[in-house]
C-alpha positions in Angstrom: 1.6 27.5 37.3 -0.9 25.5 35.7 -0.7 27.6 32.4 3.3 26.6 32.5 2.5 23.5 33.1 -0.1 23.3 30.1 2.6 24.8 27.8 5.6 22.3 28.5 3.1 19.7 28.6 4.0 17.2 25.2 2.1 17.8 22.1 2.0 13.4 21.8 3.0 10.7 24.1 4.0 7.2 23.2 3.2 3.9 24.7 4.4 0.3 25.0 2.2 -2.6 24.0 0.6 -4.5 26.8 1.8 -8.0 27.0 5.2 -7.8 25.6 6.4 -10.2 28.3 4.4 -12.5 27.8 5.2 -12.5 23.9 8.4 -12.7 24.4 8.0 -16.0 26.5 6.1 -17.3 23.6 9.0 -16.5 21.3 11.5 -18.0 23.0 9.4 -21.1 23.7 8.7 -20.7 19.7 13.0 -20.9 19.0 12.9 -23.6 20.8 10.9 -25.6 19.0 12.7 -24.3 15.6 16.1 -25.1 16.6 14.8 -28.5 17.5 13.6 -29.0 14.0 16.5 -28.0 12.8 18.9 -30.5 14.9 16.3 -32.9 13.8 16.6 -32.0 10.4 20.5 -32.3 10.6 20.8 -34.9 12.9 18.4 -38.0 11.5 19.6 -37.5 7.5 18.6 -40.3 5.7 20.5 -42.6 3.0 18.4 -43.7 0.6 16.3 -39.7 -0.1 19.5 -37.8 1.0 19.2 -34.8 -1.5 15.4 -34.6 -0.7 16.0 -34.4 3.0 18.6 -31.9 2.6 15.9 -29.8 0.7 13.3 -29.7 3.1 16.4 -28.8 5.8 17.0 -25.6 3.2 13.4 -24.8 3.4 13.1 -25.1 7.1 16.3 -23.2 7.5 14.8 -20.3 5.5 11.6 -20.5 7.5 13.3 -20.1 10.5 15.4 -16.8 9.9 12.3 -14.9 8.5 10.7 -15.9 11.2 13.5 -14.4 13.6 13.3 -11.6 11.6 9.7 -10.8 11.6 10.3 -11.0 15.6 11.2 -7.3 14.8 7.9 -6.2 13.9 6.5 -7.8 17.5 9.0 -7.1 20.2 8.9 -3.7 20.8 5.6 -2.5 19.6 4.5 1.2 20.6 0.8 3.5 20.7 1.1 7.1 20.0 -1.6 9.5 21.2 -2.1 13.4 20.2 -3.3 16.0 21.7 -4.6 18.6 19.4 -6.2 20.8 22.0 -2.4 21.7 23.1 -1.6 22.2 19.8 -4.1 24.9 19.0 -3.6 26.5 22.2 0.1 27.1 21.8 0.4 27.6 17.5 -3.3 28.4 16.2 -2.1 32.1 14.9 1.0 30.6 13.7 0.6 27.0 12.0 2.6 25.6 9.2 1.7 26.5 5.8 0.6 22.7 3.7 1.2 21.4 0.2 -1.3 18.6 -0.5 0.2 16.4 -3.9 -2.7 14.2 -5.5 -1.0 12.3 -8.2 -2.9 10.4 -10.9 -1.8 8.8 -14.4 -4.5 7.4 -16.3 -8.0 8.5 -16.5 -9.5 5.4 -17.8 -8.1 3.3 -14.9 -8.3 6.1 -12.0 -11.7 8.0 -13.1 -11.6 11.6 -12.8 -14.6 11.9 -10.5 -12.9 9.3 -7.8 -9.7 11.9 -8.6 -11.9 15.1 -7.6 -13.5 13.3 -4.6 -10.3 12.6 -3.3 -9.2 16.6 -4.2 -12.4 17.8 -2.6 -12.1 15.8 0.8 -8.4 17.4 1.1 -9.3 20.9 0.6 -11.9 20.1 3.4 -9.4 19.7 5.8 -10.0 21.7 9.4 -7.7 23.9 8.6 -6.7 27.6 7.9 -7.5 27.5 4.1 -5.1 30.8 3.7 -2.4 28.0 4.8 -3.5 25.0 2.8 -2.7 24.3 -1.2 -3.7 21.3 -3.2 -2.1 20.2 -6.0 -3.4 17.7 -8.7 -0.5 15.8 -11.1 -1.5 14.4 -13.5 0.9 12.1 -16.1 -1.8 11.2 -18.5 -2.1 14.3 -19.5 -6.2 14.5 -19.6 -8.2 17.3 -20.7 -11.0 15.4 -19.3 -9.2 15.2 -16.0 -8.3 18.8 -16.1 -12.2 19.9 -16.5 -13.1 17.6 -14.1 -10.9 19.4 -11.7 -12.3 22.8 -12.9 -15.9 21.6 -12.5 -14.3 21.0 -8.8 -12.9 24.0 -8.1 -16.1 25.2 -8.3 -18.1 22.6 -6.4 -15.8 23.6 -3.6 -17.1 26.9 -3.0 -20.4 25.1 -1.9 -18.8 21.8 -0.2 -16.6 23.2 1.6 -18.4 25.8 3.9 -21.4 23.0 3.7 -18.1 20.5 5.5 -17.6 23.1 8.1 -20.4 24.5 8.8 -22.0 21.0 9.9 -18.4 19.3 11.2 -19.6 16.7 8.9 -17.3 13.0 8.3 -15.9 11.8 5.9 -15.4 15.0 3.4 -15.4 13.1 -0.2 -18.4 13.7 -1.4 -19.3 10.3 -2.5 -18.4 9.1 0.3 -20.3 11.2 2.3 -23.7 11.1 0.1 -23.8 7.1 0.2 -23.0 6.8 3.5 -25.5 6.3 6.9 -23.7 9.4 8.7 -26.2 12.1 7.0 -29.3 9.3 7.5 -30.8 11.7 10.2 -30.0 15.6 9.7 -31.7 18.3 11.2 -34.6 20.3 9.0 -31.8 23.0 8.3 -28.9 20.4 7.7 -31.5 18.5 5.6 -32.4 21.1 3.1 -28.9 22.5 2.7 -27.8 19.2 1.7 -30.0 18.2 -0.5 -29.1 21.5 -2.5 -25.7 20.7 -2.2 -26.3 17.2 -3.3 -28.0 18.3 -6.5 -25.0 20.3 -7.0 -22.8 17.2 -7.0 -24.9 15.7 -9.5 -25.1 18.0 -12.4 -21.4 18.2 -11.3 -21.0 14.4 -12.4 -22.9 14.4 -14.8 -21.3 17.0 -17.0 -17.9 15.2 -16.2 -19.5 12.2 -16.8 -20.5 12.8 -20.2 -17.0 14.4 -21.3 -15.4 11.1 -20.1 -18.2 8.9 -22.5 -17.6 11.1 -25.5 -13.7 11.1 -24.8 -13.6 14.9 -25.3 -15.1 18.6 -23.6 -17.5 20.5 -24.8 -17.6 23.4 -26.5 -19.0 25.2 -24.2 -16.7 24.3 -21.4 -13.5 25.1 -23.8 -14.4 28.6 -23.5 -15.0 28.6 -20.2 -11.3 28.8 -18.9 -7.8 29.9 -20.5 -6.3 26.5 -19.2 -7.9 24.3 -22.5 -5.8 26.4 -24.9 -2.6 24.2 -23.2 -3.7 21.2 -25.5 -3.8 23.0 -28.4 -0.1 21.8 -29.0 -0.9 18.2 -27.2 0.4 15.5 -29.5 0.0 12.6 -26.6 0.2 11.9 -23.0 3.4 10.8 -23.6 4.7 13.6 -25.7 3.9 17.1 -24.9 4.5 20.3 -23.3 4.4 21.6 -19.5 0.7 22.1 -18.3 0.4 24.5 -15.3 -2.9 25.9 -14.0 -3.7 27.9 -11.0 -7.3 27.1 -10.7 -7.7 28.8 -7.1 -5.0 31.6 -6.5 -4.8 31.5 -2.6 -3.2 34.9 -2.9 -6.2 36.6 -4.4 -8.0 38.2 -1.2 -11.1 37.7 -4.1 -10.5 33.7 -4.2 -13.5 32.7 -1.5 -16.5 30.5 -0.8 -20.2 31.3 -1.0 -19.7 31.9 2.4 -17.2 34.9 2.2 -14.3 32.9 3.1 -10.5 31.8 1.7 -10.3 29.1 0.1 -7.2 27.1 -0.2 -5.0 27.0 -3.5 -5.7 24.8 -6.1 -3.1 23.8 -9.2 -3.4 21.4 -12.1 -0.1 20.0 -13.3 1.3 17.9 -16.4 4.6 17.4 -16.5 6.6 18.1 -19.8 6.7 14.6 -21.2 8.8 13.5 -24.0 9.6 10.2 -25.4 13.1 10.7 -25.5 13.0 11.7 -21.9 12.8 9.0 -19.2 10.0 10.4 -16.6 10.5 8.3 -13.7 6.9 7.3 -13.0 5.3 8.9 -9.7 8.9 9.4 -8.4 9.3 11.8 -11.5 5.4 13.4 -10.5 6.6 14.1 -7.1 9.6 15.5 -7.9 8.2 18.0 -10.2 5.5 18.9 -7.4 8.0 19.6 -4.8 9.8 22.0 -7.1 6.3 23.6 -8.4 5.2 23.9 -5.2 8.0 25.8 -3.7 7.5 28.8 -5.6 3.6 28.9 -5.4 3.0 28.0 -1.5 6.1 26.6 -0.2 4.7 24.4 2.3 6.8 23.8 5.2 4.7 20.2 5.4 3.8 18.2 2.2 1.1 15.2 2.7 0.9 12.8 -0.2 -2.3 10.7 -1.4 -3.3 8.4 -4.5 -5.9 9.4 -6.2 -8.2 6.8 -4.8 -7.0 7.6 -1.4 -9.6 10.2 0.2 -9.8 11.9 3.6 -11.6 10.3 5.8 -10.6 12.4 9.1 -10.6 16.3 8.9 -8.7 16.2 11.7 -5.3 14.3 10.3 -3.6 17.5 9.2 -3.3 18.6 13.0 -2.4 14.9 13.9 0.3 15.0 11.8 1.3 18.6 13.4 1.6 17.3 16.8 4.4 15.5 15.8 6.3 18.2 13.8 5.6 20.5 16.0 6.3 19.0 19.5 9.0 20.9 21.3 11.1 18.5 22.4 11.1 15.0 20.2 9.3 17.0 17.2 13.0 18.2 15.4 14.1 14.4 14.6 10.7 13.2 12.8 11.2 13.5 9.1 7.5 12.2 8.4 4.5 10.7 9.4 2.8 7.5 8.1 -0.8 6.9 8.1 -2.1 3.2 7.8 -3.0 2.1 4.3 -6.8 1.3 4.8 -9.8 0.7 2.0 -13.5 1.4 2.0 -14.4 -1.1 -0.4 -13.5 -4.5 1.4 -16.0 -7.4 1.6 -16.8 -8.5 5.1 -14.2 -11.9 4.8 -11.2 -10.0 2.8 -11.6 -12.0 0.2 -7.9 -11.0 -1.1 -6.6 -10.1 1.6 -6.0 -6.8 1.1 -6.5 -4.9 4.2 -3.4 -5.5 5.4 -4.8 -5.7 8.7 -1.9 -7.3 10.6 0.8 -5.1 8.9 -1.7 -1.8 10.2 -2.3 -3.0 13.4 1.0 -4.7 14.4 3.8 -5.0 12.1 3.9 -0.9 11.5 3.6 -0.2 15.2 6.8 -2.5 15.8 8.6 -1.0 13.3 7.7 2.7 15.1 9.5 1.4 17.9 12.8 1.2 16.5 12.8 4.5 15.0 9.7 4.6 12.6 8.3 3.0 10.0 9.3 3.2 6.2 7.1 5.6 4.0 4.6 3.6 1.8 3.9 6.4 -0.8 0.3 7.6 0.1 -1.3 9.1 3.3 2.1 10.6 4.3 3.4 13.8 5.6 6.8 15.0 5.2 8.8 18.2 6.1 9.7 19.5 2.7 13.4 19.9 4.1 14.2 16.6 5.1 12.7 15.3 1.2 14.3 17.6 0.0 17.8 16.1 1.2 18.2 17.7 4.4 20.6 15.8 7.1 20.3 15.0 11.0 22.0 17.0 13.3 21.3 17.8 17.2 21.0 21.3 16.3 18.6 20.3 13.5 15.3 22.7 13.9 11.9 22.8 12.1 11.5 26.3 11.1 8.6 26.4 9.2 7.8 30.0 9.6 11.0 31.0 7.0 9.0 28.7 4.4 6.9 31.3 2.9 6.7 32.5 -0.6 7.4 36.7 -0.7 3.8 38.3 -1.9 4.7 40.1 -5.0 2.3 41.5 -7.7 3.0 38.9 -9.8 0.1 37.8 -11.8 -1.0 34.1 -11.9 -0.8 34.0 -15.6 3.2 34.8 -15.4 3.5 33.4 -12.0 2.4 29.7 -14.5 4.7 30.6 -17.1 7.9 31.7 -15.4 7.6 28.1 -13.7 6.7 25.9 -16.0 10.3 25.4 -16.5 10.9 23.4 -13.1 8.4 20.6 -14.5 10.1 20.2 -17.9 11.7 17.0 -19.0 14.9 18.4 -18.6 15.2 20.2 -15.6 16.6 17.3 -13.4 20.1 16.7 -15.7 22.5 16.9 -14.2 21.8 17.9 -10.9 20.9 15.5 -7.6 16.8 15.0 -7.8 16.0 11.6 -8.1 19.5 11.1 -5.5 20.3 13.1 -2.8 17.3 15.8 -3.6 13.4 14.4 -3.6 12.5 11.1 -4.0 14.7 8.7 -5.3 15.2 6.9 -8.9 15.3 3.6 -10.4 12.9 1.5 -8.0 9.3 0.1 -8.6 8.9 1.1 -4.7 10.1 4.4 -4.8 8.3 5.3 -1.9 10.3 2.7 0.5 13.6 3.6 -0.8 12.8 7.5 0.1 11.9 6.7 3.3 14.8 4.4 4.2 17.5 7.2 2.7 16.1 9.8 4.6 15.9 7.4 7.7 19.6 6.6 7.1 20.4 10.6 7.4 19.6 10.4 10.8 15.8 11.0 10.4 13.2 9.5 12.8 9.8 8.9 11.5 6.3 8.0 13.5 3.6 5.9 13.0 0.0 6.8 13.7 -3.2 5.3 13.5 -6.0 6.7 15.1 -9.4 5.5 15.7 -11.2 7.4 13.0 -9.1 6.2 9.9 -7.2 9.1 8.2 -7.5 7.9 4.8 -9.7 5.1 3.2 -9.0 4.0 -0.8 -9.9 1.3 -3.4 -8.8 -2.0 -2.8 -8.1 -5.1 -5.8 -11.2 -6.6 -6.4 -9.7 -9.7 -8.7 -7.4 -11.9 -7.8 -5.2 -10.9 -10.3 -4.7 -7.2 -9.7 -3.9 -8.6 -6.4 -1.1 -10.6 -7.3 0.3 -8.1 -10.1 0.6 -5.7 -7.0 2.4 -7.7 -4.8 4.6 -8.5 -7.5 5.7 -4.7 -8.3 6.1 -4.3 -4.0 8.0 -7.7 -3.8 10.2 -6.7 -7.1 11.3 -3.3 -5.8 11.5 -4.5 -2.3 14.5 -7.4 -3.3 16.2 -4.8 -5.7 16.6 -2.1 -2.5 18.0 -5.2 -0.9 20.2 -5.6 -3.2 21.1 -2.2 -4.0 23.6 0.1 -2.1 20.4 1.7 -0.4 19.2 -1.5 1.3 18.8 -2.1 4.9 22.3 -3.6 5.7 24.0 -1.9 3.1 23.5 1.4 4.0 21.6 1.1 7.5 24.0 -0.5 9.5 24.7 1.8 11.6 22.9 4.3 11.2 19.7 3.0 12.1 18.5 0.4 14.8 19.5 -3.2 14.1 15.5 -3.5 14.9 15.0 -1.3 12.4 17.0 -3.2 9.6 15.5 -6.4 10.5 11.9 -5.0 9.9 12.9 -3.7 6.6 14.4 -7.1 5.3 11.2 -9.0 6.1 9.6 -6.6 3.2 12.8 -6.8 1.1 13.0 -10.2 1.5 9.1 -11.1 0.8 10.0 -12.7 -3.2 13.0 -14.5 -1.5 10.3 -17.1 0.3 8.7 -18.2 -3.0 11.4 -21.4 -3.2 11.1 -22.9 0.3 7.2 -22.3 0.3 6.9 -23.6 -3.4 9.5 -26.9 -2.2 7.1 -27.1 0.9 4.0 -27.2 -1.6 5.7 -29.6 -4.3 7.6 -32.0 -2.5 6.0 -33.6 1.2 2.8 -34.3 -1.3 5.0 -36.2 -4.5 6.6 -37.8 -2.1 3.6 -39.0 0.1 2.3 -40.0 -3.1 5.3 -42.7 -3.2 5.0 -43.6 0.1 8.0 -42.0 1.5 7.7 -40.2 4.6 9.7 -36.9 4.6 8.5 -36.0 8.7 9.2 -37.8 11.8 6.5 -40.9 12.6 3.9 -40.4 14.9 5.2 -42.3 17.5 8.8 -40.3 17.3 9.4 -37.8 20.2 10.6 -35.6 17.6 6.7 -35.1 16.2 7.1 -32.8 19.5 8.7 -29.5 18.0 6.8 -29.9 14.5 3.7 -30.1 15.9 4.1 -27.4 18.8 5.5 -24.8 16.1 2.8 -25.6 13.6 0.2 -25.2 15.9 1.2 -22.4 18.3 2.4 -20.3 15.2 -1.0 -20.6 13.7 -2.9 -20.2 16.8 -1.1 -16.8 17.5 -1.3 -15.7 14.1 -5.5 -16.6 14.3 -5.6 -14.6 17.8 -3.2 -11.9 16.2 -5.7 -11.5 13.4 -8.8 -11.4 15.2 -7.4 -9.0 17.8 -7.0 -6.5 14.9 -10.8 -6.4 13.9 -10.6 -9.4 11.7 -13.2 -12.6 11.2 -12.6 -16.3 11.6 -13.1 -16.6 7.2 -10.9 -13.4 7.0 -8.2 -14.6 8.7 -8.7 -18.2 6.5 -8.8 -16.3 3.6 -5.1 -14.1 4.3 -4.0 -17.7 4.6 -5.1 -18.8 1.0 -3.4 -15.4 -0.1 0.1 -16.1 1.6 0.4 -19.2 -0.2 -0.5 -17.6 -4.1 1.5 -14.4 -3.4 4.5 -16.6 -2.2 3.9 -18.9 -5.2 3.0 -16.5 -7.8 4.1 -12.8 -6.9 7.1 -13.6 -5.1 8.3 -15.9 -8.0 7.9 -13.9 -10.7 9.1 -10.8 -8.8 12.4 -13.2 -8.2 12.7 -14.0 -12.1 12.1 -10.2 -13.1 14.7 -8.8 -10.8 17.1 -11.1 -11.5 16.5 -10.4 -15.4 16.5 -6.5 -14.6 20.0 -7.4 -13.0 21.7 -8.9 -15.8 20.6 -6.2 -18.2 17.4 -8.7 -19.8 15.0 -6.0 -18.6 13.9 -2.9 -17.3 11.8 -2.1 -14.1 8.4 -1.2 -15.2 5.7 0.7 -12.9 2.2 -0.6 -13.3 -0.8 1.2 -12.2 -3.3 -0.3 -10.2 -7.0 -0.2 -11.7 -9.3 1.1 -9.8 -12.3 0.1 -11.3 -13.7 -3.2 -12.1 -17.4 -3.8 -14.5 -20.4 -4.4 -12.7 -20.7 -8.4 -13.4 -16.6 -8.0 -11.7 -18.1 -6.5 -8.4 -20.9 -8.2 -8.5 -18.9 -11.5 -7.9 -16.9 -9.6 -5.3 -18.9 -8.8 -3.3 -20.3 -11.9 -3.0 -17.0 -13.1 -2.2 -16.5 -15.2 -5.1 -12.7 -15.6 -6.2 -12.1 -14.3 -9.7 -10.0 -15.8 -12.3 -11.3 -14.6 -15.1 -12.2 -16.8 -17.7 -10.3 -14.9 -20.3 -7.3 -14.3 -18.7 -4.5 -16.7 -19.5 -1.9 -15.7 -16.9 1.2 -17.4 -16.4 0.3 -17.1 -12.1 -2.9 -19.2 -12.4 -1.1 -21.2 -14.4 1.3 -21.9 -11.4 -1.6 -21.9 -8.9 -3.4 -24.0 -10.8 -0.6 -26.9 -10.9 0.2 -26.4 -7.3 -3.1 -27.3 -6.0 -3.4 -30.1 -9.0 -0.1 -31.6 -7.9 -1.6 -31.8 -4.4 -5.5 -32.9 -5.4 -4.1 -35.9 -7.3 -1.7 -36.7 -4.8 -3.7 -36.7 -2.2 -6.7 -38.6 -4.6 -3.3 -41.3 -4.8 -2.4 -42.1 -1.4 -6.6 -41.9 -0.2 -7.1 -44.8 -3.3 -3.9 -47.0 -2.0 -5.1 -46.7 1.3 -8.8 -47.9 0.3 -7.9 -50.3 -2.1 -4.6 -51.7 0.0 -5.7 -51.3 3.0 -2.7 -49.9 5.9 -4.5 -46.7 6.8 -2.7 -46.8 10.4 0.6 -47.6 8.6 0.2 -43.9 6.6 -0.7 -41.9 9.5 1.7 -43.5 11.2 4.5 -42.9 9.3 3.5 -40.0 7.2 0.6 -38.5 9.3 2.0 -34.7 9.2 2.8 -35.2 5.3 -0.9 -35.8 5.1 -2.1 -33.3 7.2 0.3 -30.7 4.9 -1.3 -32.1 2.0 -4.9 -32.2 3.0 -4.3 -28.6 3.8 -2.9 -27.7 0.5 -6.3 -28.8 -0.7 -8.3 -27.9 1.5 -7.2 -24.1 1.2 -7.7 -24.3 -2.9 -11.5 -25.8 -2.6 -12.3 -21.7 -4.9 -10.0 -22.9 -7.4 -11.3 -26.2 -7.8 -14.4 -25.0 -8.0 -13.5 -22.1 -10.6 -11.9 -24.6 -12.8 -13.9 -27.6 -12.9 -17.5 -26.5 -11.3 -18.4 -22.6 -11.9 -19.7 -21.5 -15.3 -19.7 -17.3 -15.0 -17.2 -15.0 -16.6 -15.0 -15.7 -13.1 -14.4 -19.0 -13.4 -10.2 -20.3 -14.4 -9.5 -20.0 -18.2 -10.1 -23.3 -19.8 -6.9 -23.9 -21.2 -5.2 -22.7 -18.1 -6.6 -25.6 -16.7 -6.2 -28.3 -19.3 -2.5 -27.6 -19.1 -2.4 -27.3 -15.9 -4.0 -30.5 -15.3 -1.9 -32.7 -17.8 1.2 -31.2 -16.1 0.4 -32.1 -13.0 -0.8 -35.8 -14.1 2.5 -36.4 -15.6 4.5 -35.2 -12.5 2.5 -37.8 -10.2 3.2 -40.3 -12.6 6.4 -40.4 -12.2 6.5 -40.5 -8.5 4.4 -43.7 -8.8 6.7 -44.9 -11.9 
């Protein structure tokens, strides 16, 4: 009975939040307050600033429905919870086969040794290796990547026995080696590691050296068939299919030091040529999934950056326990793992951890049918990317998705393929629509996830204690606003495309659902109330017009309790997922530029791309900054970068000039006039607002008037910025 019992027992269990109630008191008490504001707003219209007023009611209006519409990532919040020791119990003999894709484009930005360490953690996995194939695209085309992925395959026949043999966490090696978690090994544990240490060294050295003299040795050219492929390499951009099966996991001869399997390990670069549109990692994928299937044919496909390592062993059979759970596991299309970095400073000086969308936003969307797929740390069922619909007799029959064992050598197993990754393979037929991931988006990723959603798909989120993946953060300010801008961009045009949330959600996913999507796709949409919010109160402070009710007014009431009881919950909110009193300070500086700056331009460059001005670009993320770069990041200093002239700090720049001088304005009239209760009196919330403003851009002051390193704001950035603002507060006073 107990054995029964064990067996029908589920292979996950979800949970509410705590507290919901009590949220849901606060939100109510929260619309209360809004739709006062708004009466207010509506009601008490002035003569003589009529246009003005009606303004600030547009802003205020906007406000309010994104904030009833992040109320979907809040009211219905859920916890999942495995249970792996079921799940080897019941399917150990018989577990899904895996394709792991690793995509990178650019060696220079996304160094081939952080590539390998992210390879080598995933081929670590605690998992059958028989079962388990990694595959490496990469769209630049490097024969330095490529040997740095050879040096790996061999590297792997000493890491990966060393991983399991010890149970040791994480499994990149550089992570592992300057990391406290080996600090105290045993004698034994000691001594092995310090052998296999030395290995990683000569390792990285060798690749090391190839990537300093831009080319591979001689010596190394000889050392493997795969080099002749760039004998006909014109460019990265311009040259032919590039398929290598480094480790054949058919080859009973293809094991570790230790005797055993090792899992499968390919190289891949697509056919590129310039007359050919490629379709940027959408394209990579695409070509992966097709390569794949004729190699290993994983029934499950998990996706990573290059940056983005294992950090859990474990996540593999996480993942499973979805997929494989007997009676909710047929509807889940695909997992999502949190987004999560290893290189954050204490504060988050940008940012970028994404803490609240990790810790709360995700988990609300998971309870309204899953959240959207974010492009890394993912794992699908190959059917359902592949275009497969929902039905109630859907099944996930992942024992059919094998590939027959024939005698077929690698070297004509390479070339009889090589033809699914050319640059003409997809015409006319349905990849990039209705087959793999989908075309024409800067978030290609989101797009995927909400089509396959909209088929009837159910997805899950999980986030476990032990993170499963950990990658490389921005460490300037502007790689940090030059990302939001491609996620804001491609966000508004799936709004406005025929894929979006309402267009081609409603009804077919929950009206939860939908709503938590449009806070994303709407994100660029809140750069003109914020940037009328930033502009105006202050200009018109500075001419002693107040634009909020006076102090005395019983309509102060709902402006104050909103302002302060939103921020207060987003403070606790913030703290309550692991961040710091400066952190959560800091995320506040960074709402106001990427609303400002990201969201603007991402507004300007989709609505150019939609009259036919531009195209949609796809910009890579760097992943590595120079040493005088990290030096200032780590000790949390913002950086500009003195030679950067960017049309964003230009912006930022006359924002918080606009609200210093203003600010300077009304303190001077008040000194040298006198009336100081007369101002707060009538305009004491446009003050506060104001004070705020420049409170929250003391770093750029500093960087543009005070600092004299490499990160301080580009002279000339400032100079205009400056004069701009002067003349806008003169005529306010004029």
């Amino acid at each position: 009975m107990a054995m029964d019992s064990f067996a029908a027992a589920p292979l996950f269990e979800t949970k509410k939040a705590k507290g919901s109630s009590i949220y849901k008191l606060f939100s109510a008490s929260l619309l209360i307050g809004i739709i006062s504001i708004l009466i207010y707003r509506a009601t008490q219209i002035p003569e003589n600033r009529r246009i003005v007023w009606i303004g600030m009611f547009g802003a205020e209006l906007w406000f309010a429905f994104y904030w009833f519409l992040t109320q979907s990532h809040r009211l219905n919040r859920v916890y999942r919870r495995t249970f792996k020791n079921r799940l080897s119990q019941r399917y150990e003999d018989d577990l899904p086969g895996v394709d792991v894709f690793v995509c990178t484009a650019d060696p220079v930005i996304e160094p081939p040794m952080m590539v390998i360490n992210t390879v080598l953690s995933v081929m670590a996995y605690s998992y059958p290796p028989e079962k388990l194939a990694v595959y490496l695209s990469d769209d630049g085309g490097s024969e330095i990547t490529f040997h740095a992925l050879l040096e790996a395959s061999r590297f792997a026949k000493h890491w990966i026995p060393y991983c399991k043999k010890f149970n040791i966490e994480p499994r990149s090696p550089e992570a592992y080696f300057s990391s406290s978690e080996y600090s105290e090994l045993g004698a034994s544990q000691a001594k092995h590691m310090a052998s296999i240490k030395k290995l990683y060294q000569e390792m990285e050295n060798r690749i090391e050296l190839a990537k300093k003299l831009k080319r591979v040795s001689k010596d190394a050219l000889f050392q493997h068939r795969g080099f002749s492929s760039w004998d006909s390499f014109v460019s990265p951009k311009d040259h032919d299919t590039v398929i290598q099966i480094l480790i054949d996991g058919r080859d009973p001869e293809a094991k570790d030091i230790e005797g055993c399997r090792l899992p499968t390990l390919v190289y891949l670069a697509r056919e590129k040529r310039p007359q050919h549109f490629h379709n940027f990692k959408a394209g990579a994928m695409n070509a992966l999934i097709r390569v794949s299937s004729e190699i290993s044919n994983g029934a499950v496909i998990l996706n990573v950056d290059c940056d983005m390592y294992s950090n859990n062993s474990q996540s593999i059979r996480d993942a499973l326990c979805f997929f494989l759970d007997e009676e909710k596991g047929n509807e889940i299309a695909f997992v999502q793992f949190p987004q999560n970095f290893h290189n954050l400073t204490k504060n988050e000086l940008y940012g970028g951890s994404m803490r609240v969308v990790s810790n709360v936003e995700f988990h609300g969307l998971d309870g309204y049918g899953g959240p959207m797929y974010i492009g890394t740390g993912c794992f699908h069922r190959r059917d359902t990317l592949c275009g497969r619909k929902f039905t109630k007799e859907s099944t996930f029959e992942w024992k059919e998705n094998t590939v027959s064992t024939t005698a077929e050598s690698t070297v004509k197993l390479e070339e009889r393929i090589k033809q699914l990754a050319s640059s003409t393979f997809e015409k006319n037929t349905q990849w990039g629509n209705e087959t793999g991931l989908k075309y024409g988006c800067p978030v290609e990723d989101v797009i995927t996830g909400l089509t396959i959603q909209c088929r009837g798909w159910k997805s899950v989120y999980y986030n476990p204690e032990r993170k499963g993946f950990l990658g490389v953060n921005g460490t300037t300010l502007d790689q940090t606003l030059v990302m939001h801008k491609r996620w804001s961009e491609g966000d508004l045009q799936i709004f406005l495309s025929k894929y979006g949330p309402f267009s081609n959600g409603l009804g077919k996913i929950n009206i939860g659902l939908i709503m938590g999507y449009c806070v994303y796709c709407l994100w660029s949409i809140n750069c003109f109330a914020t940037l009328y919010y930033s502009i105006v109160p202050s200009v018109y402070l500075l001419k002693g017009v107040s634009l909020f009710p006076q102090v005395s007014s019983m309509w102060l009431i709902p402006f104050t309790y909103v302002i302060f009881a939103e921020h207060a919950y987003s403070f606790a909110e913030y703290l309550f997922s692991g961040g710091t009193i400066l952190g959560w300070w800091n995320e506040q500086r960074m709402w106001l530029y990427k609303r400002t700056t990201s969201y603007l331009f991402a507004f300007i460059d989709t609505l150019s791309t939609f009259l036919g001005y531009s195209n949609s670009g796809f910009l890579i993320s760097a992943k590595v900054s120079n040493e005088d770069v990290m030096e200032r990041y780590e000790q949390e200093r913002m950086e500009f970068g003195a030679d950067i002239s960017s049309p964003m700090f230009s912006v930022l720049t006359f924002l918080a000039m606009v609200n210093l001088f203003c600010l300077i304005g009304v303190s001077v009239r008040v000194i040298w006039r006198g009336g100081f209760e007369l101002v707060f009196r009538n305009m004491g919330l446009q003050v506060l607002l104001c004070g705020i403003l420049v409170l929250i851009n003391l770093p750029l002051y500093n960087a543009a008037f005070f600092r004299r390193d490499k990160g301080r704001m580009n002279g000339s950035v400032t100079f205009k910025s400056v004069l701009l603002a002067l003349s806008l507060c003169t005529c306010f006073l004029v």
